[in-house]
C-alpha positions in Angstrom: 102.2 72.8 55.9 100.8 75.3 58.4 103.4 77.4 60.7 102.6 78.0 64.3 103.5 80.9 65.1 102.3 81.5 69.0 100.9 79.1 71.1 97.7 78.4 69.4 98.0 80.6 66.0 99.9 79.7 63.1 99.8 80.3 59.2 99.0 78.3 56.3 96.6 75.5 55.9 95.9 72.9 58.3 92.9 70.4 58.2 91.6 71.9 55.3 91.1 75.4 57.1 93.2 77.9 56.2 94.3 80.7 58.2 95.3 83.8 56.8 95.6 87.8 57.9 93.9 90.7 55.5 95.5 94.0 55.8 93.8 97.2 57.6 92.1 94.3 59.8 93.3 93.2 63.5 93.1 89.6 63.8 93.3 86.3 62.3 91.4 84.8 59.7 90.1 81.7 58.6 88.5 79.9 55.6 88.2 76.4 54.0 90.7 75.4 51.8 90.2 74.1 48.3 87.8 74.8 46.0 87.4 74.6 42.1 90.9 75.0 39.6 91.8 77.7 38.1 91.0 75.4 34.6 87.9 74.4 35.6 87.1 78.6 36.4 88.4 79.2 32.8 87.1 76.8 31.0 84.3 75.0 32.6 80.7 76.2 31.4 79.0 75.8 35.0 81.7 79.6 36.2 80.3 81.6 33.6 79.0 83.9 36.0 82.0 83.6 37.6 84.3 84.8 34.4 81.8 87.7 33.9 82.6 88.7 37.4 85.9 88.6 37.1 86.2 90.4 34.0 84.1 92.8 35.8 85.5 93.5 38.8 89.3 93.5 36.8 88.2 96.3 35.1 87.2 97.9 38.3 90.2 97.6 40.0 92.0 98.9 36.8 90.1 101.9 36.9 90.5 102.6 40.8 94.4 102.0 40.0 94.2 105.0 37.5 93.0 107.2 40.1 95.2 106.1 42.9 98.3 106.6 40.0 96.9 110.0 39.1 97.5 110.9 43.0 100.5 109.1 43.9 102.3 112.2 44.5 99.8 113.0 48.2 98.1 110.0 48.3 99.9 108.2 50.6 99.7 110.8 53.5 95.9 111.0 53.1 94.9 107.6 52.5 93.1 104.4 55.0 94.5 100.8 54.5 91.4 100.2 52.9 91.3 102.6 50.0 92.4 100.5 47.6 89.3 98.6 48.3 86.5 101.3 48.4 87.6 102.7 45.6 87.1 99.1 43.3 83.8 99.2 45.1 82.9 102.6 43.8 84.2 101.9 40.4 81.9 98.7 40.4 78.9 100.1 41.4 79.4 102.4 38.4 80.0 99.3 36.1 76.9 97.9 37.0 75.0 101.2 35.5 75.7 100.3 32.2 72.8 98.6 30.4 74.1 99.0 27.1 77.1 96.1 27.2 76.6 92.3 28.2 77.5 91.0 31.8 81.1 90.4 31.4 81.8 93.2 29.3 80.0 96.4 31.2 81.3 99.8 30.1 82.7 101.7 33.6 81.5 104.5 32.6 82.5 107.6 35.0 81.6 110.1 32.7 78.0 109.5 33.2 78.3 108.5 37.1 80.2 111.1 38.4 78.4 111.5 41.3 79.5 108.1 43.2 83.0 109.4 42.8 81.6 112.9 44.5 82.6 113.4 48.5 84.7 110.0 49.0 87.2 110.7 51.6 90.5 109.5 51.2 90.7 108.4 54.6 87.3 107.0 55.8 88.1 107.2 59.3 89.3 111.1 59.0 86.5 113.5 57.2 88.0 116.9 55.8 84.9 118.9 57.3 86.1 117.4 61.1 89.0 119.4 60.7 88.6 122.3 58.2 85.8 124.1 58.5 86.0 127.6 56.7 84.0 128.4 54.2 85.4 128.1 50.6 84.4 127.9 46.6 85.8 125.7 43.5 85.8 126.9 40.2 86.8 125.4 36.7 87.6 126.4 33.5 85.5 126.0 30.4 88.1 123.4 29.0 88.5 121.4 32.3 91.9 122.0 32.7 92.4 124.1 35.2 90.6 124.4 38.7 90.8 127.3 41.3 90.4 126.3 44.8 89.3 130.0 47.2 89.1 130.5 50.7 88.2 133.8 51.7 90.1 135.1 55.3 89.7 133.3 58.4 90.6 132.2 61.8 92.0 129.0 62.4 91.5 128.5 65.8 87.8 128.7 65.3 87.5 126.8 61.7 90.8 124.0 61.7 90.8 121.4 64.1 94.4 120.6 64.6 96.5 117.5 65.5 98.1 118.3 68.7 101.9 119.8 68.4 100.8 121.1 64.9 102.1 124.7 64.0 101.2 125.3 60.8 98.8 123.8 57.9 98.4 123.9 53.8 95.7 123.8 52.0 95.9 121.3 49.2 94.1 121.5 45.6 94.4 118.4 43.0 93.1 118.1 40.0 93.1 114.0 38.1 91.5 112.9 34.9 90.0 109.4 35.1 89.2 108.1 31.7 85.7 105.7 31.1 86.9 102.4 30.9 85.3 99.6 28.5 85.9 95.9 28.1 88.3 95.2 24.3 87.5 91.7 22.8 90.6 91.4 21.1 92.6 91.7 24.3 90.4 90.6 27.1 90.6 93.4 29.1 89.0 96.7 30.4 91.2 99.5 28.4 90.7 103.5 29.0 88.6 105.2 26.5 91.8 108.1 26.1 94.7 106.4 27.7 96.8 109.9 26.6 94.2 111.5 28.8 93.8 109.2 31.7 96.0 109.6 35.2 97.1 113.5 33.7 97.0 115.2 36.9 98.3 119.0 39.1 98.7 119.1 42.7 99.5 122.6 44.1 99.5 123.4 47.8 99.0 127.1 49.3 101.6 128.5 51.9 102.5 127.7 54.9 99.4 129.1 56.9 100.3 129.6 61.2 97.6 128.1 62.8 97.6 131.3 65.6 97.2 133.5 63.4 94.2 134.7 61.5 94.7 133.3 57.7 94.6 136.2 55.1 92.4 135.5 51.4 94.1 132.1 49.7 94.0 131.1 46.1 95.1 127.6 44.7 94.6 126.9 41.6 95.9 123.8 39.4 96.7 123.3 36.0 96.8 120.3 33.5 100.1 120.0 32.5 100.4 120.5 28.0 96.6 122.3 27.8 95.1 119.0 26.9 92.1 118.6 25.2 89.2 116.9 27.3 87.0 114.5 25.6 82.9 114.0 26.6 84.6 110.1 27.8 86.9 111.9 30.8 86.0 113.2 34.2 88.4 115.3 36.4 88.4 114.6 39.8 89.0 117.4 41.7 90.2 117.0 45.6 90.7 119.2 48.3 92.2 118.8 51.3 94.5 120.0 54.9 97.9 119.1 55.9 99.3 119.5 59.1 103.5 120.7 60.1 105.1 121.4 62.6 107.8 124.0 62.6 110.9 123.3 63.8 113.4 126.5 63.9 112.9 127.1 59.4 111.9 123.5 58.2 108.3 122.3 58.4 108.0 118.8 59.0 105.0 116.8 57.7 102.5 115.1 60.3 102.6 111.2 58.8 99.0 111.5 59.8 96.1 113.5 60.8 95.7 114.8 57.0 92.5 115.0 55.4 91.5 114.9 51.4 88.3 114.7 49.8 86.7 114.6 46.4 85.1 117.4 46.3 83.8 117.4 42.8 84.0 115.9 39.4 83.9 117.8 36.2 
């Protein structure tokens, strides 16, 4: 039974449309009500296509769930409603590279697609180069393991674009390992390629940098935590980013937003 829950808006289903909000988006939605069971999805030969897809896009989400796992510790300062969502949509677009496997059961294979996962900002409405600008270099070890994030001296009132009542800023470098993902008969379901490996991740910030004040040569660098091993079937994602403080006699507080993060490559 539908709710009203002004004078013309309610929720729930009522004359076979169904009405409905979706998060990140103002307004209200509508769509017909119904459609085919969840038995008839599963079982009847005419959703084929529709089981392959679902496999499909499972998997996807599964991946895009390791990499939001991987970065829980910042992610949620840095991050658009919508994340969730673009990154499925990233991780599908590299399922449908595979050629190898048969709809339904497409590798995601990351490894060999790196470069869609290459310059997605965390926030699409908030790009890392409209607020830091100074020039800066990433480096990685032979073992992918460890990542150094450089940023030679500069002047932040000429290079950071700042919220206003900000004081101060960090620089943030993370390293995450996403594993390839492929589809297991036995258990119906997309499974890492090195689960030990996939979602290992380092976040390490640089000082507390005054944004008056001109910034003097900065080094982050992260570390894997117990020297793993990479294999050829895991990519690290590596993300750089700026957060903004404002200081308040000794304690910095966090801005809840304003924060920018980007992957900046993938090794």
């Amino acid at each position: 039974m539908a709710r009203q829950t002004g004078l013309v808006k309610y929720n729930g289903t009522m004359g076979g449309v169904r009405h409905f909000k979706i998060k990140g988006l103002a307004g209200d939605f509508a769509g017909m009500a119904g459609g085919p069971s969840a038995e008839q999805i599963n079982n009847d030969p005419a959703f084929i296509r529709t089981r392959e897809n679902m496999n499909e896009f499972g998997g996807s989400a599964a991946a895009a769930k390791s990499v939001r796992v991987a970065l829980s510790q910042i992610i949620k300062q840095f991050s658009d409603p919508r994340l969730t969502g673009r990154l499925t949509a990233i991780m599908k677009q590299i399922n449908l590279e595979d050629q190898s496997e048969a709809r339904g059961r497409r590798a995601i294979e990351i490894s060999t697609q790196r470069q869609y996962l290459e310059g997605l900002e965390f926030d699409a409405n908030l790009s890392l180069s409209g607020l830091f600008n100074a020039p800066y270099s990433l480096s990685n070890t032979v073992a992918r393991d460890s990542a150094t994030f450089t940023i030679p001296a500069f002047n932040p009132a000429n290079l950071v674009n700042a919220p206003a009542g900000a004081t101060h800023f960090r620089l943030v470098n993370a390293i995450a390992v996403v594993s390839d993902w492929v589809f297991n008969d036995t258990t119906g379901k997309y499974e890492p390629t090195d689960i030990a490996l996939n979602e290992l991740a380092d976040v390490q910030y640089s000082g507390y940098l005054d944004l008056n004040a001109v910034t003097a040569a900065t080094t982050v660098t992260t570390t894997l935590p117990g020297s793993p091993t990479m294999t050829a079937t895991v990519s690290v994602l590596n993300c750089v980013g700026i957060e903004f403080y404002q200081q308040v006699g000794s304690n910095y507080y966090l801005f809840a937003s304003g924060n920018a993060l980007r992957v900046d490559e993938v090794f």
